[in-house]
C-alpha positions as CSV (number, residue, x, y, z in Angstrom):
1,X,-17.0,7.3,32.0
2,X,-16.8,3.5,30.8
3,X,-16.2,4.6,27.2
4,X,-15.9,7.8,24.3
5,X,-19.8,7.8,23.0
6,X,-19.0,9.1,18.9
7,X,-22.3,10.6,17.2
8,X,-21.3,9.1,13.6
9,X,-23.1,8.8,10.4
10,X,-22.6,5.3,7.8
11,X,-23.0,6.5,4.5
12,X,-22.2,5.0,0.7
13,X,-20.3,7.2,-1.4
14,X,-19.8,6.0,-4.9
15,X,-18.3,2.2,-4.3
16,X,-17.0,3.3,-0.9
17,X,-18.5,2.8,2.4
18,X,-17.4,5.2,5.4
19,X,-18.4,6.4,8.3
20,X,-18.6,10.2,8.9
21,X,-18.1,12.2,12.0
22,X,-18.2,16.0,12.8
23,X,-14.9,16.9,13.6
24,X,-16.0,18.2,17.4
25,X,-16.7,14.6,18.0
26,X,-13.3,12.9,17.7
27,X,-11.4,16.3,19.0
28,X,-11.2,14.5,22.7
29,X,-8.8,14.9,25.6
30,X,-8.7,11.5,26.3
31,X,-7.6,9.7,23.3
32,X,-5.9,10.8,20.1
33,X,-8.3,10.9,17.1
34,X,-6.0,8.2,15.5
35,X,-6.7,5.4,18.5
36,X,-10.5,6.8,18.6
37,X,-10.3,5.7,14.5
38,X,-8.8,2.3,15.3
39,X,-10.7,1.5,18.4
40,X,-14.0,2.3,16.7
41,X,-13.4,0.4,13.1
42,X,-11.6,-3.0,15.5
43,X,-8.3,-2.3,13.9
44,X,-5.7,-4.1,14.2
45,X,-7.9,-7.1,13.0
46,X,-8.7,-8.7,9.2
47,X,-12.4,-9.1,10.6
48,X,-12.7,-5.8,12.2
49,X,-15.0,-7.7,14.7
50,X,-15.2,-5.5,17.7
51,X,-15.5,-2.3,15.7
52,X,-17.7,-0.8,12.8
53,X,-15.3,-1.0,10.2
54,X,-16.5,-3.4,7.2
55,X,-12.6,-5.4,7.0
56,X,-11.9,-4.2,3.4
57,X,-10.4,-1.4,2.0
58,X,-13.4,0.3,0.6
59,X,-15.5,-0.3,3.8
60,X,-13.1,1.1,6.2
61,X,-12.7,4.4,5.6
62,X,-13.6,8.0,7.7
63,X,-14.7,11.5,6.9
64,X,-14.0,14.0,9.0
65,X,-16.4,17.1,8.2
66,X,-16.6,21.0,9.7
67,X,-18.7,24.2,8.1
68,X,-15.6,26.2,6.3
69,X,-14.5,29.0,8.3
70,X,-14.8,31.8,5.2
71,X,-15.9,32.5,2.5
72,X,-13.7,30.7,-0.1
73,X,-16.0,27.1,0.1
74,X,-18.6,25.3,2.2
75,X,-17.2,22.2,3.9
76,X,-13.9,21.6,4.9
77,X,-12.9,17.4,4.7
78,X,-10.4,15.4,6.1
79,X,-10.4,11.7,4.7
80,X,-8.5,8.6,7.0
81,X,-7.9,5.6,5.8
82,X,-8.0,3.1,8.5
83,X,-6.0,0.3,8.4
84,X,-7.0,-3.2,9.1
85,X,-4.6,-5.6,10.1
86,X,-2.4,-2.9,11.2
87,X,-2.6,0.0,14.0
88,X,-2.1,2.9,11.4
89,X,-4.4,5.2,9.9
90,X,-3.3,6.6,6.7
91,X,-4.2,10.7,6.4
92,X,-1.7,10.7,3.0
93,X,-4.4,10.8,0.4
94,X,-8.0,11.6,-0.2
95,X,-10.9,9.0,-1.6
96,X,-12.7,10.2,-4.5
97,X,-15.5,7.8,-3.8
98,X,-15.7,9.0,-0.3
99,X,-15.7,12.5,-1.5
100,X,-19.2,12.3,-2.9
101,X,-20.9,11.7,0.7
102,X,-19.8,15.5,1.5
103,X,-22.5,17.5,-0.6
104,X,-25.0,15.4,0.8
105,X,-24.2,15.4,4.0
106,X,-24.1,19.2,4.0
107,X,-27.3,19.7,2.6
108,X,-29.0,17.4,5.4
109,X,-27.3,18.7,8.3
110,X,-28.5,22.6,6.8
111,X,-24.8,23.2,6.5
112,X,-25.6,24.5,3.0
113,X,-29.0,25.7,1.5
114,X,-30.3,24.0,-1.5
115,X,-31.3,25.7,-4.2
116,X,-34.1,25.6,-6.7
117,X,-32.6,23.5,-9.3
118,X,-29.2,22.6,-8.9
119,X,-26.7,23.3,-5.5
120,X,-23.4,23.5,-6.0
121,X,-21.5,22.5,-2.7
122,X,-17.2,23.7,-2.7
123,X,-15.2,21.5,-0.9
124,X,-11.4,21.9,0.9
125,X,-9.8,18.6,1.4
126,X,-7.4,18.9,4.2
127,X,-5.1,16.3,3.3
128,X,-4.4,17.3,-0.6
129,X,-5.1,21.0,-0.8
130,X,-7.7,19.9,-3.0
131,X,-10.8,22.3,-4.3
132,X,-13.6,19.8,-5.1
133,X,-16.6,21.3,-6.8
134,X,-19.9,19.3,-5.5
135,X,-23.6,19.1,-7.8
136,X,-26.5,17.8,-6.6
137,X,-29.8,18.3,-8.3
138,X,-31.8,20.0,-6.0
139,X,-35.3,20.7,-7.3
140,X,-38.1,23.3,-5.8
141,X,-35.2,23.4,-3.2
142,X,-35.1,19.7,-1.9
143,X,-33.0,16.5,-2.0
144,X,-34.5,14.0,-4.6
145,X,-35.3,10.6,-4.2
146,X,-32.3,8.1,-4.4
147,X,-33.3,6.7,-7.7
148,X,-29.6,7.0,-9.3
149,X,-27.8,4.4,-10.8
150,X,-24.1,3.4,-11.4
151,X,-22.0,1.1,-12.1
152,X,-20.6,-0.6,-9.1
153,X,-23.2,-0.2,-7.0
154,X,-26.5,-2.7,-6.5
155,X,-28.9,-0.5,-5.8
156,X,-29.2,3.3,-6.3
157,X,-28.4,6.5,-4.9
158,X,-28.5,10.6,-5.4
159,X,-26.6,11.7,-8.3
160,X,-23.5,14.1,-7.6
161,X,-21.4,15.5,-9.7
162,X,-17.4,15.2,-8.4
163,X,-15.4,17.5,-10.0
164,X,-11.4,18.1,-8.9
165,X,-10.5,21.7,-9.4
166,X,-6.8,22.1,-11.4
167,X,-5.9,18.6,-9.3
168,X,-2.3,18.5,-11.0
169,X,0.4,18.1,-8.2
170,X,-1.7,18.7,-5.0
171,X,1.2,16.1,-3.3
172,X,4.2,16.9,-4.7
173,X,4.2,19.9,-6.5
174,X,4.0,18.3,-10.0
175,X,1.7,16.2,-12.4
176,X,5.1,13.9,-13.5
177,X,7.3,14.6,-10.0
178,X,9.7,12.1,-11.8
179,X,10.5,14.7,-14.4
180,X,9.1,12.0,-17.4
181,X,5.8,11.0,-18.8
182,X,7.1,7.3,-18.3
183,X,9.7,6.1,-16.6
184,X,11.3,2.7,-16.3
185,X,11.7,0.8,-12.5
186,X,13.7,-2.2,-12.3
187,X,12.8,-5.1,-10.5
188,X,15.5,-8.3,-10.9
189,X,16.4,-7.4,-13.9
190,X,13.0,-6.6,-15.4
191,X,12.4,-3.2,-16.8
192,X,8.7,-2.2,-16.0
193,X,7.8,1.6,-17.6
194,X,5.5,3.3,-15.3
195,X,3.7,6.9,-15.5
196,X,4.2,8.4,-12.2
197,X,0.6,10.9,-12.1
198,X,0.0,13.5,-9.1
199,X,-3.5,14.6,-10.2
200,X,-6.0,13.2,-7.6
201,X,-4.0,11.3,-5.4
202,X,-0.4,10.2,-6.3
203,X,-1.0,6.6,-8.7
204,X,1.8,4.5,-10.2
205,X,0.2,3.1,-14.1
206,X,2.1,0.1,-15.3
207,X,1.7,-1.4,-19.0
208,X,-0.1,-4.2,-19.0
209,X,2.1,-5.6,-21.8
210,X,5.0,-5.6,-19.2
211,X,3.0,-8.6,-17.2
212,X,2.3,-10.0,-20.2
213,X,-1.6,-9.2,-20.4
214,X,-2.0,-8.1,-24.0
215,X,-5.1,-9.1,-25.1
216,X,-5.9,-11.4,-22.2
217,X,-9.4,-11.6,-20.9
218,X,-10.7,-9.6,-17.6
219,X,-10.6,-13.2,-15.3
220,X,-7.2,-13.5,-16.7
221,X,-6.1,-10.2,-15.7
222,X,-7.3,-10.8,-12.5
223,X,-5.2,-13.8,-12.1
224,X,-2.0,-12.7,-13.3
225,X,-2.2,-9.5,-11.5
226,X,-3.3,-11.5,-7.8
227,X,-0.4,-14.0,-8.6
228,X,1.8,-10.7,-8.5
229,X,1.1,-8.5,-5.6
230,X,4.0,-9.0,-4.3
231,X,6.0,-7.4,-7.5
232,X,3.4,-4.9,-8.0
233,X,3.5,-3.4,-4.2
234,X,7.8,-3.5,-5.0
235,X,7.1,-1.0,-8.3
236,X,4.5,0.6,-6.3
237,X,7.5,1.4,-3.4
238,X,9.8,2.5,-5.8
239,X,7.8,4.5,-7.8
240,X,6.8,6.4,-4.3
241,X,10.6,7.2,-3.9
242,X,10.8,8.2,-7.2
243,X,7.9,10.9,-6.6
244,X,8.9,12.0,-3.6
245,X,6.7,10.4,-1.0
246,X,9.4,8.1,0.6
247,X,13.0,7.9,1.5
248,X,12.9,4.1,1.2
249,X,11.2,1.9,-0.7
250,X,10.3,0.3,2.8
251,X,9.0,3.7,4.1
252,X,6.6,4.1,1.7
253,X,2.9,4.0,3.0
254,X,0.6,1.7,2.3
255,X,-2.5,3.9,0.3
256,X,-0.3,5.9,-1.3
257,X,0.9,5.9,-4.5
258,X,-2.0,3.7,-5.7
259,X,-1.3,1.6,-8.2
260,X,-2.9,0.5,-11.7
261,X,-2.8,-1.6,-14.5
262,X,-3.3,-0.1,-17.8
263,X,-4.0,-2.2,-21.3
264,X,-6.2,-2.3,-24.1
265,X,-9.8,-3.6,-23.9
266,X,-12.0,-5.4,-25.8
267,X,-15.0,-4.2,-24.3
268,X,-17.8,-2.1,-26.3
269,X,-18.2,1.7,-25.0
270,X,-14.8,1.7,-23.0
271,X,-11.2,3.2,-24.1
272,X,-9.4,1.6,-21.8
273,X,-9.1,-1.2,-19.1
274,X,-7.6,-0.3,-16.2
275,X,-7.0,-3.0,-12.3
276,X,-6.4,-0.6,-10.0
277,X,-5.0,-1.7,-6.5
278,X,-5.7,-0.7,-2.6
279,X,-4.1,-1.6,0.3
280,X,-2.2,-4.5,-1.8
281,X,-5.3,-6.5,-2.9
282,X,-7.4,-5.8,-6.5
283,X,-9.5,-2.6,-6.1
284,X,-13.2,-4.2,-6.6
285,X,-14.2,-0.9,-8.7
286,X,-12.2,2.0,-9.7
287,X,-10.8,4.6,-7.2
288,X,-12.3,8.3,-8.0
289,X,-8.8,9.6,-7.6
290,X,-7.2,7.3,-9.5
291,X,-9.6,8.0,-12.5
292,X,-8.3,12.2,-12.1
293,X,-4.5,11.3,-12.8
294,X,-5.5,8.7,-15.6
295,X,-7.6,11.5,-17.4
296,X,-5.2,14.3,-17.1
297,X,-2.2,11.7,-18.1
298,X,-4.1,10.9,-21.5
299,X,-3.3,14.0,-23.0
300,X,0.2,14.1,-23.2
301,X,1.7,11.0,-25.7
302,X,4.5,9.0,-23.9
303,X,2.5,8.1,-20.8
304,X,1.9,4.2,-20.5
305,X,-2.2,5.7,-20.3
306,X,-1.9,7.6,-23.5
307,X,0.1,4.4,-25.2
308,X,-2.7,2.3,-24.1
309,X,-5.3,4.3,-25.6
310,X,-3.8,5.0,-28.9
311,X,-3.5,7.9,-28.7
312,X,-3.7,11.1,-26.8
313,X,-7.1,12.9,-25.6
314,X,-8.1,16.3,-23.8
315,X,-11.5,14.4,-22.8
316,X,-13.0,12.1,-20.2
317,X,-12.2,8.3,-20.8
318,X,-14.4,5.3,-20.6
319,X,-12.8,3.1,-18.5
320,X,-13.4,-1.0,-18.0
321,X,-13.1,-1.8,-14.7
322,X,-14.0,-4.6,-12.3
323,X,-17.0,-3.4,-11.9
324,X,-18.5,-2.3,-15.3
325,X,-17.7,1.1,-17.1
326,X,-16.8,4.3,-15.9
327,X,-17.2,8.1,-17.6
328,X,-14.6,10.3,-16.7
329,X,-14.9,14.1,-17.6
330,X,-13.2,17.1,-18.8
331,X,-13.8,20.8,-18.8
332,X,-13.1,24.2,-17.7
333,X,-14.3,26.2,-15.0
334,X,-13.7,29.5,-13.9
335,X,-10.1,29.3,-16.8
336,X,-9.3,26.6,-14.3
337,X,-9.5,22.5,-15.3
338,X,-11.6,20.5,-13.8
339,X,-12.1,16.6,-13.8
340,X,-13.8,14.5,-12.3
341,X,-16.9,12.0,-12.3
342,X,-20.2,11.3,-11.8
343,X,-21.4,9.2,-8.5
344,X,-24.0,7.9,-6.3
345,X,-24.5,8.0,-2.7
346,X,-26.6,7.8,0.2
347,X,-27.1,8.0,3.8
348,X,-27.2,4.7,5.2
349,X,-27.7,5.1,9.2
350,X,-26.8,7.3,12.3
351,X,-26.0,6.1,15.6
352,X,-23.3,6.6,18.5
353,X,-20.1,4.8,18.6
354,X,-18.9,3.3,21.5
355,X,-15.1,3.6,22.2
356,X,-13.5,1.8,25.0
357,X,-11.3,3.7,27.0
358,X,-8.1,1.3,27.1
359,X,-5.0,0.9,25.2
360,X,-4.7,-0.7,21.6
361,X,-3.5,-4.3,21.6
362,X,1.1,-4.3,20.9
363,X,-0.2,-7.6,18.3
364,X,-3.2,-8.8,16.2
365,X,-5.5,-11.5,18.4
366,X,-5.1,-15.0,16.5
């Protein structure tokens, strides 16, 4: 045999693209799952041209899916973030957006039985430890129509609820693992107070007075914040020492901590404007998990989210992002919080992906 042949499904999940595969199909003696990821998506490569991967962040991405053995939730997940110009795949974090293709996909492959009304789908994420509770509107039994709308998103999808189950320090124990609602990291000199949040995925939120964005416009954001990757990726290596993540500054990975930008906004309906970034370039929307560890972190007064805002908040927050605004929520279920947010998503194709059986390249083809 010439090549692997992966059955694989392309789906949209919030403002997140990924391709989703039943875990039996990358468990192959041949090649570990982590060269079957690269080799299918063209990594390494910034074009991802001899692969299905879409050469940005949000468009090269995996989910790895399996019926739960038991009787504590429906789906077990595993989420990978494949890299793009380099031979890594990243299994530190989970992807919020990403997370909402798992209900659906459940229901259609008669994984789970919809209800009459509304089915509730529970989720295990592998890589956090993570309970995510899934709602799809379900009525006489069946799927609707992918009529849904949100922001981010050109054109509509089915409407699922995404709701993280008591998400406080699924990474490192802790919702502050620095101890502090905001600590300072130094960079030449400059003091730059950060929030260090582990409710979702571990995220790094720097002031936006401390770049000197206060009351700036969005474009102008934008160009301050590109004109400073480089500093922002240094506070975003520090800050995952400080939580735990990484020996070195220089060890830390790549997706994780995320990073974000936190100010005041002059934007009607939102509470707070937020840049998140991925993979060292502006996020074009606003990362699912990311928007967990911002809510939680606006309750309590000295984080640079709560400072932001004003004040503090047991809530959801309306956050401006690059791509319009976004509704967080708050509530309890079962005594146990849970936050999360509404998305879109839909099944975009299924096919078979073909996966040479030959070594990854040592350097990136010029």
């Amino acid at each position: 045999m010439r090549d692997l042949q992966i059955k694989a499904t392309w789906m949209r999940g919030g403002t997140s693209k990924c391709w989703v595969f039943e875990r039996h199909e990358l468990e192959q003696d041949a090649m570990r799952i982590d060269d079957i990821l690269l080799r299918a998506f063209g990594s390494p490569d910034e074009r991802q041209l001899d692969g299905v991967g879409g050469g940005t962040s949000t468009t090269s991405k995996a989910v790895i899916l399996s019926p739960y053995e038991g009787d504590a939730f429906d789906v077990n997940y595993l989420f990978a973030q494949v890299g793009i110009e380099e031979p890594v795949v990243d299994w530190g974090s989970n992807c919020g957006n990403c997370s909402a293709v798992v209900a659906l996909y459940a229901i259609e492959k008669g994984w789970v039985t919809p209800q009459d009304g509304t089915t509730t789908v529970r989720v295990y994420n592998e890589n956090t430890g993570q309970a995510i509770v899934q709602q799809i509107a379900t009525p006489n039994g069946k799927l609707p129509e992918a009529n849904s709308e949100m922001v981010g998103s050109v054109y509509p999808g089915i409407l699922v609820n995404v709701g993280f189950e008591d998400p406080a320090g699924k990474t490192t124990g802790k919702l502050f693992p620095a101890g502090a609602e905001c600590t300072d990291i130094v960079v030449d000199g400059t003091r730059y107070p950060v929030t260090l949040v582990d409710a979702g995925a571990p995220c790094v939120y720097l002031e936006a007075a401390a770049l000197g964005l206060e009351n700036h416009s969005r474009d102008e954001w934008t160009n301050v914040i590109d004109a400073q990757l480089d500093l922002l990726d240094n506070i975003r290596r520090q800050g995952a020492v400080l939580m735990g993540l990484a020996d070195t500054p220089e060890a830390a990975a790549r997706a994780i901590p995320k990073l974000g930008v936190v100010g005041k906004t002059d934007v009607k309906g939102a509470d707070l404007r937020v840049q998140m970034l991925s993979m060292g370039k502006c996020h074009p929307a606003m990362p699912v998990t990311g928007s967990v560890g911002l809510t939680l972190a606006a309750r309590y007064p000295e984080t640079t989210i709560a400072k932001a805002l004003g004040k503090t908040t047991q809530a959801g927050v309306n956050l401006d992002t690059p791509s319009g605004i976004l509704n967080t929520f708050a509530t309890d279920l079962n005594n146990l919080p849970v936050v999360g947010i509404s998305r879109t998503c839909r099944t975009i194709a299924q096919t078979v992906i073909h996966v040479p059986l030959s070594p990854l390249p040592t350097e990136v083809a010029k």
